[in-house]
N, C-alpha and C positions, 0 to 999 in steps of 0.2 A: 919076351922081355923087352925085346929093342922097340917093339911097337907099342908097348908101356907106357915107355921114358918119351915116345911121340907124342902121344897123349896126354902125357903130362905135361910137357912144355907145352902144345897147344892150348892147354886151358890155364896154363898161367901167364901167356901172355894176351889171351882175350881178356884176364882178371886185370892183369896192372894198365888195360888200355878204357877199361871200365873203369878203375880207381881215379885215373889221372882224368878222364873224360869228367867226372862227378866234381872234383875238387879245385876244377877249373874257378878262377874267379868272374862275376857274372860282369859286364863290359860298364864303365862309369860313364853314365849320361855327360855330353859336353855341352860345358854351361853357354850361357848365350847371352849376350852384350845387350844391354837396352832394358826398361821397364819390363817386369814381371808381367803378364796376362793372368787375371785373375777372371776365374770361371762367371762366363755370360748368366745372371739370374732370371730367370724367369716369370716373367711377369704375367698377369690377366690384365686386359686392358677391362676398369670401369667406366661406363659409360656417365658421364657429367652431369648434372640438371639444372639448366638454367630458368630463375624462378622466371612467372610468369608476370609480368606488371601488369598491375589494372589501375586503370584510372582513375583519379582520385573523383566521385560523386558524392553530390550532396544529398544528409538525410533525411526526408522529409516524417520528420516526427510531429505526429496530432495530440497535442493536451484536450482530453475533455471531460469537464469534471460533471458527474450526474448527481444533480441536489434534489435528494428524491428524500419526500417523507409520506407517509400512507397519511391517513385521513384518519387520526386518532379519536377517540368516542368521546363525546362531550356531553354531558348531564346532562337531556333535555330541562330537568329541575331546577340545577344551578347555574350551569352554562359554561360549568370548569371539565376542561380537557383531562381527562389521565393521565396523559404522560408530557411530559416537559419536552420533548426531544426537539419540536420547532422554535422554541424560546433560545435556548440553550445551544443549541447549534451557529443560531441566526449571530448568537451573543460571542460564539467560539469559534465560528469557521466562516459560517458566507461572506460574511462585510469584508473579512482583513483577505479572504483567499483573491477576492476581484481587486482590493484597493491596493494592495503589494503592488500589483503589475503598472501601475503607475511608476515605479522607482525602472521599471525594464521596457520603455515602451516597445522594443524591437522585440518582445515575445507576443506571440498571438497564442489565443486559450479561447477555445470552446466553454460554455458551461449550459447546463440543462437544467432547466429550473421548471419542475412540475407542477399544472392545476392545485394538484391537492397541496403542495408547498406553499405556493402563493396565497391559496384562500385561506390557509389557518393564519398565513403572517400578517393578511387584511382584518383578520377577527381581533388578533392579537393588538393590534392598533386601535381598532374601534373599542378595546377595554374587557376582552377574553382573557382570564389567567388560566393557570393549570395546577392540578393539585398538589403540585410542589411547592409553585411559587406561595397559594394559601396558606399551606402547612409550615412555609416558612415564616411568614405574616404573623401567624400565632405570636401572642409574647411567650418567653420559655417560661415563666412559672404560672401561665395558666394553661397550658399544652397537657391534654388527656393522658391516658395512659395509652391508648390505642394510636394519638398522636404523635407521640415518645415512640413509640416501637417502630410507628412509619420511618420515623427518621432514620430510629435507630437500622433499618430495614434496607432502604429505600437513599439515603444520603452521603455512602460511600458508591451509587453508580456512576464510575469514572475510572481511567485508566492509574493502575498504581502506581507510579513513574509520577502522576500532575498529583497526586495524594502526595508524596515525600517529597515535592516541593514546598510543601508547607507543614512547618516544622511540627506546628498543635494540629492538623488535619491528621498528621502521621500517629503522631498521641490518642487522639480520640479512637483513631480505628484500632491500633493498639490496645485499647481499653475497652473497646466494644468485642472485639476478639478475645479476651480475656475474662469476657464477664463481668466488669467490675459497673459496680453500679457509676452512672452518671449525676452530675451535678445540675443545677439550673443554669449558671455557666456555659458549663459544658452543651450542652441542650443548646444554647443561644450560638456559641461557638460553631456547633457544627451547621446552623441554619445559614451562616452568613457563609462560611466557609466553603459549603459546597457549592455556593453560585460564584463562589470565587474562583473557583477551579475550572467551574463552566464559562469561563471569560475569556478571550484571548490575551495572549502575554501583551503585544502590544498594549493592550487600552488598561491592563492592570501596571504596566509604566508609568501612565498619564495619569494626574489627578480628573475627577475625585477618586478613582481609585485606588493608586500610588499609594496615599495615606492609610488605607483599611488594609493595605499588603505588609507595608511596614508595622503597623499594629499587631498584626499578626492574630491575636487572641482576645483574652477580654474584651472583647466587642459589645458594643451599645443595643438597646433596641433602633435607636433613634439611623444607626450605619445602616441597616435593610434600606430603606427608601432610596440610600444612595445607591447600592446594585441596582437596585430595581430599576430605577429611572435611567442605568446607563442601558440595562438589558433591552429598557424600548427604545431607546435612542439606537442603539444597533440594530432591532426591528425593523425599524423606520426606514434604516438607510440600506437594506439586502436590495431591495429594487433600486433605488435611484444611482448605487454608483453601478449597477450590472449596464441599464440605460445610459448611463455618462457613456461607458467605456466601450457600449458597442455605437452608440453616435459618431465618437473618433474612430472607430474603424479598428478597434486594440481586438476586440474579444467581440465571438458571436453568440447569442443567448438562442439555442434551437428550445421549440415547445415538445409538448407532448399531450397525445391525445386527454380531455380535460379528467377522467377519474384513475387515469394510469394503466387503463386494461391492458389483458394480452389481446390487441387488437386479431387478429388473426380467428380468436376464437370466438369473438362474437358473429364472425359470420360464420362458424360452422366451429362446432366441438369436434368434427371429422377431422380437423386440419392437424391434431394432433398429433395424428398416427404418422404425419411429416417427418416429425421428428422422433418418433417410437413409434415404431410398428405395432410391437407388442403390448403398448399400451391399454387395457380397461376403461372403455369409454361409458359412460352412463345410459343408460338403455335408451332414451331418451334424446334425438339430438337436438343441440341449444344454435340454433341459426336466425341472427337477427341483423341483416347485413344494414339494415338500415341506422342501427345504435351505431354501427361502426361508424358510419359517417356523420350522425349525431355529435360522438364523442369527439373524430377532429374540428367537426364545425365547432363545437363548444368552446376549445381547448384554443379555436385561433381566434376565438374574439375577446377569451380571457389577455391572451397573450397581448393581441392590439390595443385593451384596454390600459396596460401598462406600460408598455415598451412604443406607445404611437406609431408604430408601422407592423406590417403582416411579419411571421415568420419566414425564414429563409430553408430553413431545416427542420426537422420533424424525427 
């Protein structure tokens, strides 16, 4: 019994030393005088890129323009070219592309004016026309039926953009797209109209032009003669202002060999496979090294005959 009651007070005074050991309060952190530390962040160091300077250099940029036309078929019969493209070019782009750079003397321009360019715009002087310019000629109420459809065929080729700058130009193609039959008028309209389009804006500024642009429509037979005569007047001058302006030193006029070959392949059709291996050559090979040196000998005494000194470039 008494060892019981031993027992028992021993394990209830291990219990209230357990209770009161638990119920203890846990110890109050003692605060501390001064700015708070706020936890260090952690950082990656990135590495920085300082750009690179380059120097400022100058660009040397080459203008060069290639005035190439093939050597169109002219009727041994009649002596008229088939297609207009040297009249009309001569009349829209050569003249004004060299004589602009007179307003910029401090640009310099290459241009490459080819054999075959040059000899149709010598025929074209000497009193060559082309089956346009004829078929223009025509009066509209004696124009065939087969002459009516050329037109009608043949007198919208031009960009549509220089077409809807001219108000009855845009009409008439409207009208030809549509089917509707055409007038004699109309017919006359479209003859003068489309050499009007093949004009440069500049010279359709300037009288006589000026006036046939403001006119617009109803056009005369007697206005033809006036395109026409400006269209050789810009014939005339594709050579002499190209020579003006490489005399002063502005622009250089390089040739090319006189019928425009691939020169490489008159001395050997082999030299193809240069450029494609794979290439299909003709059983046959075409090697005549001596045309080669024909065609530049030709090409530079065309050239000297115009321009009074040899080429520079080639």
């Amino acid at each position: 019994m008494k060892s019981r009651i031993q027992t028992s007070i021993y394990i209830l005074v291990v219990m209230v030393f357990t209770l009161a050991s638990c119920s203890q309060p846990k110890p109050i952190p003692t605060a501390t005088t001064g700015a708070t530390q706020k936890p260090t962040a952690i950082t990656t160091s990135v590495p920085t890129h300082t750009p690179t300077v380059i120097a400022e250099e100058p660009i040397y940029l080459s203008i060069i323009w290639h005035q190439h036309q093939p050597v169109y078929y002219k009727d041994p019969e009649t002596g008229i070219y088939e297609k207009p493209w040297v009249r009309v070019h001569a009349a829209k782009d050569y003249v004004d592309m060299a004589a602009m750079l007179k307003n910029y003397p401090n640009i310099h321009v290459t241009f490459n004016l080819t054999p075959s360019l040059i000899r149709q715009l010598d025929d074209l002087q000497a009193g060559a026309k082309d089956l346009y310019w004829t078929t223009a000629e025509v009066p509209a109420d004696q124009l065939t039926d087969e002459q009516k459809q050329f037109l009608l065929d043949r007198f919208f080729d031009t960009n549509r953009k220089i077409i809807a700058r001219f108000p009855r130009y845009q009409e008439l193609l409207q009208k030809r797209d549509a089917g509707e039959e055409y007038s004699t008028q109309d017919y006359l309209d479209l003859q003068v109209l489309f050499n009007l389009a093949w004009t440069d804006p500049d010279w359709l500024a300037q009288e006589p032009l000026a006036s046939l642009v403001a006119k617009g429509s109803n056009f005369e037979e007697s206005d033809k003669p006036t395109v026409f005569s400006e269209h050789l007047r810009l014939i005339s001058e594709v050579i002499p202002v190209h020579r003006e302006l490489q005399d002063v030193g502005q622009i250089e006029v390089t040739m090319t060999p006189y019928a425009h070959p691939i020169l490489p392949l008159l001395v050997s059709t082999r030299l193809a496979l240069v450029a494609n291996p794979e290439m299909e050559l003709p059983g046959k090979e075409f090697a005549y090294g001596q045309d080669a040196i024909d065609q530049i000998q030709l090409g530079t005494r065309l050239y000297q005959d115009h321009f009074g000194v040899s080429p520079r470039g080639m």
